[in-house]
VOGU-3710 file (C-alpha; in Angstrom, 3 decimals, decimal comma):
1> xxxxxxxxxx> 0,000/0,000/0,000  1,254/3,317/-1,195  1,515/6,258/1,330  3,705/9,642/1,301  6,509/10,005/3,744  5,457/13,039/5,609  7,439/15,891/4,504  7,435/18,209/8,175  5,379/20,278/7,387  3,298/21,631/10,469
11> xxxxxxxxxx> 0,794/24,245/12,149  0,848/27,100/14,219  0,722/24,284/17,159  3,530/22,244/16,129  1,528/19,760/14,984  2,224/17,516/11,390  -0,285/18,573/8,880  -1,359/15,162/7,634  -0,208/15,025/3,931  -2,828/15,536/1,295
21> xxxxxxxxxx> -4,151/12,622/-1,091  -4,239/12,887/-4,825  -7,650/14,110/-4,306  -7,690/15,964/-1,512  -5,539/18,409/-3,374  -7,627/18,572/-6,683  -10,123/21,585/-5,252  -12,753/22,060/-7,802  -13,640/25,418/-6,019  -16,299/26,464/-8,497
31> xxxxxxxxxx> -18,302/23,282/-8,386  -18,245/23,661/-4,658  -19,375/26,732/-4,442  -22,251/25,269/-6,301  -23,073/22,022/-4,292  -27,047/21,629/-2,939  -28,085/23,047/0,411  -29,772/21,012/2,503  -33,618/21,050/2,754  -34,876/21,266/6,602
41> xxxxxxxxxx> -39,030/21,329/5,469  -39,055/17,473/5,023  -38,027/14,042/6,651  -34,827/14,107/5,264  -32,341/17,443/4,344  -31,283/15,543/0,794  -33,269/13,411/-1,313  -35,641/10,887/0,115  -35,453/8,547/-2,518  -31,349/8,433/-2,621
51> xxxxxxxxxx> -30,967/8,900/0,689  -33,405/5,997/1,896  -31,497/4,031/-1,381  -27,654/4,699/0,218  -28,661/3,930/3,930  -30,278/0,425/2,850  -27,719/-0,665/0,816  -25,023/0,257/3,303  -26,794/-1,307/5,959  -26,530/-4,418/3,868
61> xxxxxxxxxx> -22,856/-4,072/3,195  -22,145/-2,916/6,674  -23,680/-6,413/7,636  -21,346/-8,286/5,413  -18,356/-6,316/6,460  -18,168/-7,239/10,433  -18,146/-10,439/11,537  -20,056/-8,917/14,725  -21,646/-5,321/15,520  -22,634/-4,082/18,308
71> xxxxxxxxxx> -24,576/-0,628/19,463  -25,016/0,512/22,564  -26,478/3,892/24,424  -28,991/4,266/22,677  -30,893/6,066/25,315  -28,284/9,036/25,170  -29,199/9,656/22,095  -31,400/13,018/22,007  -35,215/12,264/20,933  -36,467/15,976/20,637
81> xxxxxxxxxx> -33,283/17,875/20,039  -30,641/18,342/17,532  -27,386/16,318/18,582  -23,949/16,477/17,233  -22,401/12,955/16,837  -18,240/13,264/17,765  -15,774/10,946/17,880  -12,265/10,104/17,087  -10,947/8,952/13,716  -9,179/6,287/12,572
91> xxxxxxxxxx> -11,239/4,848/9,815  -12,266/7,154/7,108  -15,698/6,605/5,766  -16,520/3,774/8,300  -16,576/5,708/11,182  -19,527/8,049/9,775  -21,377/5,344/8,284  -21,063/3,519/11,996  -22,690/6,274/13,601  -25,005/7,052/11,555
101> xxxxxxxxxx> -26,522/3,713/9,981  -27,696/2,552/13,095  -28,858/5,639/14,567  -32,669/6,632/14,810  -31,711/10,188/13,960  -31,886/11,852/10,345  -28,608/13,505/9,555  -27,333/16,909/7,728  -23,618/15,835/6,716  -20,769/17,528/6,376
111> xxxxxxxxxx> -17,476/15,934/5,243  -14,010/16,313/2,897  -14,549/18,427/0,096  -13,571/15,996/-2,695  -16,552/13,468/-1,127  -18,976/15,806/-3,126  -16,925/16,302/-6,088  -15,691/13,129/-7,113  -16,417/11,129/-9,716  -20,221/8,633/-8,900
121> xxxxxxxxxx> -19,238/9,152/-5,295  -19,680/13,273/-5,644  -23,533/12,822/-7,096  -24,420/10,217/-4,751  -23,062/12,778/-2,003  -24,852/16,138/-3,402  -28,289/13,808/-3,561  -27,658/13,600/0,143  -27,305/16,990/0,279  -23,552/16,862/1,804
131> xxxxxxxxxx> -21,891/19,627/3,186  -17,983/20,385/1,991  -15,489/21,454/3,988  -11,583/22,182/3,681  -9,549/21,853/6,240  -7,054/23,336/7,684  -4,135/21,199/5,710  -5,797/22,023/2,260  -5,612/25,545/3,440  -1,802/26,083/4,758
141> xxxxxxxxxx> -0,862/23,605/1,907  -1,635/26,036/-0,709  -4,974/24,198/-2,033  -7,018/27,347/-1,690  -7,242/31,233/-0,804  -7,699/31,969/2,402  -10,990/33,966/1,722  -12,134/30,887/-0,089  -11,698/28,607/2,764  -13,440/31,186/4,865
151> xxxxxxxxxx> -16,104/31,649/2,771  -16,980/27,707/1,731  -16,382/26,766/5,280  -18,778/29,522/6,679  -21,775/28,354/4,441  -20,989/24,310/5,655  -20,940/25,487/8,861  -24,135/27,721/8,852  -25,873/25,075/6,757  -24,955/22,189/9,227
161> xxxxxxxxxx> -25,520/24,219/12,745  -29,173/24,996/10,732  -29,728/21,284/10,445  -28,621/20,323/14,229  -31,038/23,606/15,067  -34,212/21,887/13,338  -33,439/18,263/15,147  -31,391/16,360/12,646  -27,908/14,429/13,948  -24,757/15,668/12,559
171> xxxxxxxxxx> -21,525/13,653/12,509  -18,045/16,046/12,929  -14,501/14,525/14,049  -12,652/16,988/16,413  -9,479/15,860/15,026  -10,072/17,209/11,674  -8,480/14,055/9,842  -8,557/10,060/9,592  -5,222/9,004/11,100  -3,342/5,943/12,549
181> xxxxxxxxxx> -2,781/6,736/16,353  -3,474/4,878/19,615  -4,672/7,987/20,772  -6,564/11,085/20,018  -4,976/14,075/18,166  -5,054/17,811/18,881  -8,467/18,774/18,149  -9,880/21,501/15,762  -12,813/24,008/16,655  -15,417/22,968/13,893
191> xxxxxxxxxx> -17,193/21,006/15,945  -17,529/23,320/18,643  -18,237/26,063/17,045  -20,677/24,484/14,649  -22,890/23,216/17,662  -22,630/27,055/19,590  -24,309/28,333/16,566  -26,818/26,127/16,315  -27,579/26,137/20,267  -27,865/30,114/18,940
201> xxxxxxxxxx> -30,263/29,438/16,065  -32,360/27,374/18,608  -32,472/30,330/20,806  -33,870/32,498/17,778  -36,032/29,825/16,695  -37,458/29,261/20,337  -36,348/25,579/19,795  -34,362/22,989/22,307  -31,096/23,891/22,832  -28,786/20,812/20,875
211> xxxxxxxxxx> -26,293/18,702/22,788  -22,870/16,948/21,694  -22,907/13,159/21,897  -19,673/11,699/22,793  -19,125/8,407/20,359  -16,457/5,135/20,954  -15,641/4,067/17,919  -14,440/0,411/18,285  -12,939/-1,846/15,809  -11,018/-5,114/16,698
221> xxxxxxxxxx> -8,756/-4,518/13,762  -10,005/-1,693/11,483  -9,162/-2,436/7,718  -9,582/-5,804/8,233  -12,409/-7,819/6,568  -14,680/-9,363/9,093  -13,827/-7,537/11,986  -15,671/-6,668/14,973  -17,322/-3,397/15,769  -18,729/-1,747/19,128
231> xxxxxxxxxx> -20,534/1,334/18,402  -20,963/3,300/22,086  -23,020/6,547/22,171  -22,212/8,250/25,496  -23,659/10,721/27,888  -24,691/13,691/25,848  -22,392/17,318/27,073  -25,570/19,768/27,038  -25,297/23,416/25,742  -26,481/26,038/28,188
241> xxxxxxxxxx> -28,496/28,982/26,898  -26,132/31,099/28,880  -23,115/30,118/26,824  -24,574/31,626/24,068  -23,968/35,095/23,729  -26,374/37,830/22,165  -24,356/39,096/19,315  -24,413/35,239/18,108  -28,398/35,006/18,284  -29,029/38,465/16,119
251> xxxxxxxxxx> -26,439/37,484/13,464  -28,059/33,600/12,832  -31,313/35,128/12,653  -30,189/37,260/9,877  -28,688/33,537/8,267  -24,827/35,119/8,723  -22,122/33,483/9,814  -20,041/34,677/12,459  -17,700/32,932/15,166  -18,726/32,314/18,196
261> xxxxxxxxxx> -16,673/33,843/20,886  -12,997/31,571/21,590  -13,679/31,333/25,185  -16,861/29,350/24,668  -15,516/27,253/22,304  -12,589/26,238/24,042  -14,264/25,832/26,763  -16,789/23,118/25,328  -13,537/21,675/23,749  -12,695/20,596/26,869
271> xxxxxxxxxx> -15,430/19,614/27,998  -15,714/17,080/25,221  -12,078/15,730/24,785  -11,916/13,543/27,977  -15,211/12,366/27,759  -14,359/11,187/24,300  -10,556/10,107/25,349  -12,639/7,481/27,860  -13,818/5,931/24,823  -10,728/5,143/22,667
281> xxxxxxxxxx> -7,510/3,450/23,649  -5,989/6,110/25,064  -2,491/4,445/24,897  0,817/5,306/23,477  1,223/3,265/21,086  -0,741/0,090/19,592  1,444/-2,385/21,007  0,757/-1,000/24,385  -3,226/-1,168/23,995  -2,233/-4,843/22,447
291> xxxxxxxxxx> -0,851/-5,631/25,866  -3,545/-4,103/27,825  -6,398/-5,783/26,012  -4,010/-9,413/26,304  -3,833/-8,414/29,765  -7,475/-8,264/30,073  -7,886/-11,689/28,623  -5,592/-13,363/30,924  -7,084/-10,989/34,587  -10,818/-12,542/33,283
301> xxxxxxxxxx> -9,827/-16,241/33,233  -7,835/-15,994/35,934  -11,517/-15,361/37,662  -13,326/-18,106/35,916  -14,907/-15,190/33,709  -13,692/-15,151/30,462  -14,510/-12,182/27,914  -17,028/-13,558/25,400  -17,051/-10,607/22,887  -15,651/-7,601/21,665
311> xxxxxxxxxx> -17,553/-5,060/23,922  -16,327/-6,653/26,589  -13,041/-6,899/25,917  -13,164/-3,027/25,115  -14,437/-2,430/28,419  -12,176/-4,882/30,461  -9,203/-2,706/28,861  -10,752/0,563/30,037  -11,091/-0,477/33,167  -6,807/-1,863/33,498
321> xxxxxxxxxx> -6,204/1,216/31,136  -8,032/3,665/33,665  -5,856/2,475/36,438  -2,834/1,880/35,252  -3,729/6,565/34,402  -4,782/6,743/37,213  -1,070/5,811/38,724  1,238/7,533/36,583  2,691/10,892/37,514  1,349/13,612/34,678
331> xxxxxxxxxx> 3,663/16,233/36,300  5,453/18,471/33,510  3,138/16,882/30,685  1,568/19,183/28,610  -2,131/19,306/28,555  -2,665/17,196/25,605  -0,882/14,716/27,161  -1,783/14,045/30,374  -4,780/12,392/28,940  -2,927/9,689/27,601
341> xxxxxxxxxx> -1,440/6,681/29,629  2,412/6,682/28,988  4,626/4,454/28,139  4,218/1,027/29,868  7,609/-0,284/31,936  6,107/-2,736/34,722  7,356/-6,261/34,771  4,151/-7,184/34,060  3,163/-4,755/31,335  6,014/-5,476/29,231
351> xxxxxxxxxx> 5,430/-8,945/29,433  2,123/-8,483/27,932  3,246/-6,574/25,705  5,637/-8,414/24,630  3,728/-11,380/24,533  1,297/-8,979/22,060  3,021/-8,451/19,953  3,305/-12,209/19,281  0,193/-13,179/18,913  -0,221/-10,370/16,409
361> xxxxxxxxxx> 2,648/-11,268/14,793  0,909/-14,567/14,171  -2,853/-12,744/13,329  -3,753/-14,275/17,024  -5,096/-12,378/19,929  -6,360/-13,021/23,859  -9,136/-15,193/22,306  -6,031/-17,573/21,630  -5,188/-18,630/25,082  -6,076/-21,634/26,900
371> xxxxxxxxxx> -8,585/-21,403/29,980  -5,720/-20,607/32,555  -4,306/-18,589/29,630  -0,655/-19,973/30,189  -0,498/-21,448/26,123  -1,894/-21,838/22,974  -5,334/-23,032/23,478  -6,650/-26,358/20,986  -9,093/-26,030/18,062  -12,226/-26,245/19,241
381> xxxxxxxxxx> -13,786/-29,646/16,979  -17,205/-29,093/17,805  -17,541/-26,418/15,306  -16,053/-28,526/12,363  -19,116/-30,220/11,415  -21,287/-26,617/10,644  -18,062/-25,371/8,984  -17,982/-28,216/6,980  -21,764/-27,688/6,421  -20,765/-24,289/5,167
391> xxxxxxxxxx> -18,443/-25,018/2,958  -20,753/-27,642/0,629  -23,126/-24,957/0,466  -20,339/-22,197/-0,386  -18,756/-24,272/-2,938  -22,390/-24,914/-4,251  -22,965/-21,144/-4,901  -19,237/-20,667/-5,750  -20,194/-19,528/-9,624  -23,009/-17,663/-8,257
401> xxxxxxxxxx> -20,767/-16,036/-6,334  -17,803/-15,364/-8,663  -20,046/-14,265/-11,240  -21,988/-11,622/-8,442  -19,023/-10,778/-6,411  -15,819/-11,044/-8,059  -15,324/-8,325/-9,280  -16,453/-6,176/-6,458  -13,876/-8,094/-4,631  -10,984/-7,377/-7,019
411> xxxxxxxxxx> -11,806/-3,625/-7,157  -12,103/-3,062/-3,607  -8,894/-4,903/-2,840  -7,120/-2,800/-5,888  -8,505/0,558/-4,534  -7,499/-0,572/-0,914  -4,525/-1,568/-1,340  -2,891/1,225/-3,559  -4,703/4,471/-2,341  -2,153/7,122/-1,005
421> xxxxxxxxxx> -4,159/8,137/1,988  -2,747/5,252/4,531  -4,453/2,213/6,375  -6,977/4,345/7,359  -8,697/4,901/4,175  -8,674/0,752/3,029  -11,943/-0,361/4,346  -13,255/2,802/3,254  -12,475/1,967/-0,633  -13,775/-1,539/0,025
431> xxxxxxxxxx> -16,828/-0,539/1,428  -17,315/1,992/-1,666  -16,973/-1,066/-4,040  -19,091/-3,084/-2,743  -21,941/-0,398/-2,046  -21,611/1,015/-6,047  -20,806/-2,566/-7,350  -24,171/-3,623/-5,855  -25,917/-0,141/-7,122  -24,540/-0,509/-10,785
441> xxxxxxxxxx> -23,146/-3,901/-11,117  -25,557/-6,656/-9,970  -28,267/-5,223/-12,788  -26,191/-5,095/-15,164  -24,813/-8,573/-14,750  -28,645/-9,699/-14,161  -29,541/-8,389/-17,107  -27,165/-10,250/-19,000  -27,701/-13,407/-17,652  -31,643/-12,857/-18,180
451> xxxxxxxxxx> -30,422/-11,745/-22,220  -28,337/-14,950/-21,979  -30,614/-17,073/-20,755  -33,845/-15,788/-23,545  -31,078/-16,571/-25,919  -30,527/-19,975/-25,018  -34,022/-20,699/-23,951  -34,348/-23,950/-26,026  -31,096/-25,614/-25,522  -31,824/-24,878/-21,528
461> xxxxxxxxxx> -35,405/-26,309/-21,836  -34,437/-29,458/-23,328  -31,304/-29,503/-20,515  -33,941/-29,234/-17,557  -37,037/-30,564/-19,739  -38,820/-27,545/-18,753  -39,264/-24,059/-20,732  -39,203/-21,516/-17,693  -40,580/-18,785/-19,538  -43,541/-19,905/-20,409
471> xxxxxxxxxx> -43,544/-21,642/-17,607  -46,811/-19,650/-15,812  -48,329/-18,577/-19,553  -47,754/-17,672/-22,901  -48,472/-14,533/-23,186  -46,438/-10,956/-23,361  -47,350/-9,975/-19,547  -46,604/-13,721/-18,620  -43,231/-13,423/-20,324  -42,570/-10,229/-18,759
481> xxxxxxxxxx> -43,155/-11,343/-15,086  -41,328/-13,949/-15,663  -38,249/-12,321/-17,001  -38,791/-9,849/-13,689  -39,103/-12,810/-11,210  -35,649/-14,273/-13,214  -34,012/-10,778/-12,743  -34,918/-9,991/-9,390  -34,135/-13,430/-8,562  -30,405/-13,002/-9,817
491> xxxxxxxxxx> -30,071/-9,941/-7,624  -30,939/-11,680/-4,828  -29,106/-14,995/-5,172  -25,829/-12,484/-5,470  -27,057/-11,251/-2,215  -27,091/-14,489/-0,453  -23,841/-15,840/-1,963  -22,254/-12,892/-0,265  -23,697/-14,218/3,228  -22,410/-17,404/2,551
501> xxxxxxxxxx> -19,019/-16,051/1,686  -18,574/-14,397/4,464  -19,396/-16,758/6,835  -17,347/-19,128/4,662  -14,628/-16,565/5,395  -15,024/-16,760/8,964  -14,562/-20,494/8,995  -11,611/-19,933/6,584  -10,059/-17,450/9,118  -10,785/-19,888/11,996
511> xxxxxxxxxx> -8,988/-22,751/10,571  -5,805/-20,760/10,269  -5,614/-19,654/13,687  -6,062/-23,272/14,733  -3,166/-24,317/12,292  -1,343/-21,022/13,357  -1,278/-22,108/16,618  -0,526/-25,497/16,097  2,414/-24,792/14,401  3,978/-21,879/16,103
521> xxxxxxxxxx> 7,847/-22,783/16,442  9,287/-23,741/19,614  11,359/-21,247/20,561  8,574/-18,949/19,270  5,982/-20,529/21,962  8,265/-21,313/24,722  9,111/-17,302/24,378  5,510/-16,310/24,642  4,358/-19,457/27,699  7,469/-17,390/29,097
531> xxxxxxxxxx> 5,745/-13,922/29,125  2,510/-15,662/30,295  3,844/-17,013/33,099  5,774/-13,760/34,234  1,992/-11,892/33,761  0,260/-14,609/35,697  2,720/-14,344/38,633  1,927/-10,871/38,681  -1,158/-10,404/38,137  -1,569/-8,613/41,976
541> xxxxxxxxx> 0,876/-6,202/41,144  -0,659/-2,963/40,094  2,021/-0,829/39,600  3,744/0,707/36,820  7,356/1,737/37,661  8,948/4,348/35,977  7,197/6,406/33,552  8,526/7,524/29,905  6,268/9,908/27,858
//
C-alpha cells in the first residue's frame, strides 16, 4: 500500500499537517461553491429517494463487512433535540457510516470536500445533500485562498448548525483528519463552534437547545475484513443557553455566519475531549493497547470469567487502562498529554506486551489462550461439522458467487490496497466497491444473464425438460413477469452468496488460527508461555514503575 513520507510540514501548534491525497488536493472550487443546500421542510435534508437508497444498501454491506456489531447507548441519544455525533478517527468513511446507519436520527452531513466532487461518489453525495469542507491542511498547503476557505467553510458550517437547530444528527470529528494513532490528536474548533451556533439558532427559533454526543468508535482490527465493531453513544455534554452570547443570536437570525466567541468554544472543547478520550484506547502506542487488552484476557480467566465478545473486551481494557492513568505521575506533561497513559515499563506490562506483539505477529489475539491462559489453546472440533456444512453450500454457490461478487472483490482490494491516503482509508475503498458494485453492477450482470438465458431458452429447456418462460403462460405480460421474477431473482441470489461467503470466510479465518497455533515454532511458543507465566505471577501487582512519555 502506497503512502507519502510526511514531509514536516506543520501548524501554528507544532503539529504535522497530515499530507494531502491525490484528491484531496484537486479543489474544484467552483463546483463547490455550487453544491445543494440542505432542505430542513421534510423528513430528510437531501433526497428521500437516494438517501433511503444509500442507507439500505449500506446497511446491507455494513452487515457483510463485520463479523459482529454491536450498538449501545442508545438512550443518550437526544429524541427531541438536535445532537452532534463526535468521535475520534481512525477509519475514514466507516466511522460516519457507523454512527449514523444505526442511529434513529436523520442527519445533515458535512465531510471532505472531494466526497462531493468526485467522480459517482460526488452525485451520490450532493443527492444527500452533503456539506464540503476544507480543512485546515488544504488551506496552509496552498490548495485554496484563504478567503475561499473562509467563505466555503462559513456556508458548511451555517448550513450544518441549521440542520442540528431543526433536530437532525450531525456527525463532525474533532481531530479534523482520519489518522493511525493509539490515541486522540489535537483537536480543531469545527465542531464546537458548529454546535454554539446552532444552540444560537435554537435560541432564535425558540427551539431545544442541541447537545454533543460523545461516540467510541471500536474496531477489533479496522481495515480488516470481518472484523468486529462496538458502536458506544455516550452521555450527551448539554449546551447552556447562557453560553450563548447575544451578538451570536441576532447574526443567525439574519442567516450570517459569524464565530462564536474563543472562550466558549474552548471551553466546550474541553469539555468534550476527555469524555471522548474514555472511549478510545488512550495508549501510546498500539502495542501497548495490544498488551492491555491481552492483559485483560488473561485478569478474566484468571476469575473463571472469560470475555465472550468484543464489547467486553473493550471495556475490560478501560477499566486496566483507567488504572494503570490513574497511577502515573502527569507532572510536567503538557495538557494534551496528560490524557494519555504513557509508556508502559512494569514487569508485568512489558510482558504483555511483549507477549502482544506475538500473537499479532501470528494474526492471534487473547481469544487464543487456553482457559488458565498460560499457552496456545486447541481447536475447538465441535464447530467442524457446521463449517464443513458451510463449505458444501459455499462451494455450491461458488459460480453464483464469482459471477456476483468477483469483481467487487478485485476492485475493492485494488482501490485498498494502492490508495495514497494510509491504512486508514482501506476499508473505506472496500466498502465503496461493494456499495456502487451492488448499485450498478448486480443489474447489469442480471440483465445479461436474463439476455443470456432468452437466448438460449431452447437448448436450456431441453437440458432441464422444462421451458421456464412460459412456464406460468404464454403470453407478453406472462413473459414479462417472468423475465422480472428471473431478474430480481439473480439480484438476490448475489445477495445471499455474499452471506455465505462471508461466513465461509469466517470459517476460513478460523482454521488458520487453529493451524497457526498449532504450528507456532518452539522457541517462538516457549518465548511467549514465558511472558505468560511472568503476567500470571503478577497479576496482583498494580504498579507501573517508571514512567517515559
Amino acid at each position: 500500500m502506497s503512502k507519502q513520507i510526511p514531509d514536516g510540514a506543520v501548524d501554528s501548534n507544532g503539529d504535522l499537517l497530515p499530507e494531502l491525497s491525490k484528491s484531496s488536493r484537486n479543489m474544484k472550487m467552483i463546483r463547490l461553491l455550487k453544491t445543494p443546500a440542505p432542505s430542513f421542510t421534510g423528513k430528510y435534508p437531501g433526497s428521500r429517494f437516494w438517501t433511503w437508497v444509500a442507507f439500505s444498501l449500506a446497511r446491507r454491506v455494513r452487515a457483510i463487512q463485520f463479523r459482529t456489531s454491536h450498538v449501545s447507548g442508545y438512550e443518550n441519544i437526544p429524541k427531541d433535540n438536535g445532537a452532534l455525533f463526535s468521535a475520534w478517527h481512525t477509519n475514514g468513511l466507516v466511522d460516519a457510516l457507523g454512527i449514523m446507519l444505526p442511529n434513529p436520527k436523520h442527519f445533515v452531513m458535512g465531510g471532505r470536500h472531494d466526497l462531493v466532487t468526485r467522480p459517482v461518489l460526488g452525485w451520490w453525495t450532493r443527492k444527500l445533500a452533503m456539506q464540503p469542507v476544507i480543512r485546515k491542511a488544504e488551506l496552509l498547503r496552498g490548495g485554496c485562498t484563504e478567503e475561499e476557505a473562509i467563505h466555503l467553510n462559513g456556508k458548511t458550517l451555517l448550513a450544518l448548525s441549521k440542520g442540528i437547530s431543526r433536530g437532525y444528527g450531525c456527525v463532525l470529528f474533532p481531530e479534523g483528519t482520519s489518522h493511525d494513532e493509539s490515541h486522540m490528536l489535537r483537536f480543531r474548533t469545527g465542531p464546537m463552534r458548529t454546535v454554539l451556533a446552532a444552540a444560537a439558532i435554537s435560541i432564535a427559533e425558540d427551539r431545544p437547545l442541541p447537545a454533543i454526543v460523545p461516540v467510541g468508535l471500536h474496531f477489533r482490527v479496522r481495515h480488516h475484513f470481518r472484523t468486529d465493531q462496538w458502536v458506544e453513544f455516550g452521555k450527551p455534554i448539554e449546551i447552556q443557553k447562557s453560553d450563548i452570547p447575544q451578538q451570536l443570536v441576532d447574526a443567525v437570525k439574519q442567516g450570517r455566519w459569524i464565530e462564536p466567541p474563543a472562550e466558549q468554544v474552548l471551553s466546550l472543547r474541553d469539555k468534550l475531549r476527555p469524555k471522548l478520550m474514555e472511549l478510545t484506547p488512550n495508549t501510546s502506542d498500539w502495542d501497548d493497547y495490544g498488551g492491555i487488552k491481552l492483559l485483560a484476557h488473561i485478569e478474566s480467566k484468571h476469575i473463571g470469567k472469560p470475555i465472550r465478545s468484543w464489547k467486553e473486551e473493550v471495556i475490560a481494557a478501560r477499566d486496566i487502562n483507567q488504572s494503570i492513568k490513574a497511577s502515573q505521575n502527569d507532572e510536567g506533561l503538557t495538557d494534551e498529554k496528560k490524557y494519555i497513559t504513557n509508556k508502559l515499563t512494569s514487569i508485568k506490562h512489558k510482558a504483555a506486551v511483549n507477549a502482544g506483539k506475538i500473537l499479532f505477529e501470528h494474526n492471534l489475539d487473547g481469544r487464543d489462550l487456553n482457559p488458565k491462559g498460560l499457552d496456545l489453546r486447541r481447536a475447538n472440533l465441535l464447530k467442524a461439522p457446521l463449517a464443513l456444512v458451510r463449505l458444501c453450500i459455499f462451494l455450491a454457490v461458488l459460480p453464483i458467487s464469482i459471477v456476483g461478487l468477483g469483481f467487487q472483490v478485485a476492485v475493492g482490494r485494488l482501490l485498498g490496497d494502492s490508495t495514497d491516503e494510509g491504512v486508514d482509508a482501506r476499508t473505506s475503498y472496500q466498502f465503496l466497491a461493494a456499495l456502487f458494485g451492488s448499485v450498478f453492477g448486480w443489474p447489469i450482470i442480471a440483465s445479461a444473464i436474463l439476455v443470456a438465458m432468452y437466448s438460449n431458452s431452447t437448448e436450456i429447456s431441453n437440458i432441464i425438460n422444462l421451458d421456464i418462460f412460459t412456464y406460468i403462460g404464454t403470453t407478453q405480460l406472462d413473459l414479462v413477469i417472468t423475465m422480472a421474477i428471473i431478474w430480481i431473482s439473480t439480484i438476490f441470489s448475489f445477495f445471499i452468496s455474499g452471506h455465505i461467503c462471508a461466513r465461509t470466510w469466517d470459517d476460513w479465518t478460523d482454521f488458520k488460527k487453529a493451524i497457526i497455533r498449532l504450528r507456532m515454532s518452539k522457541v517462538t511458543r516457549q518465548n511467549l508461555r514465558g511472558y505468560l507465566l511472568t503476567i500470571s505471577n503478577n497479576l496482583g501487582d498494580e504498579s507501573n514503575g517508571t514512567v517515559q512519555t
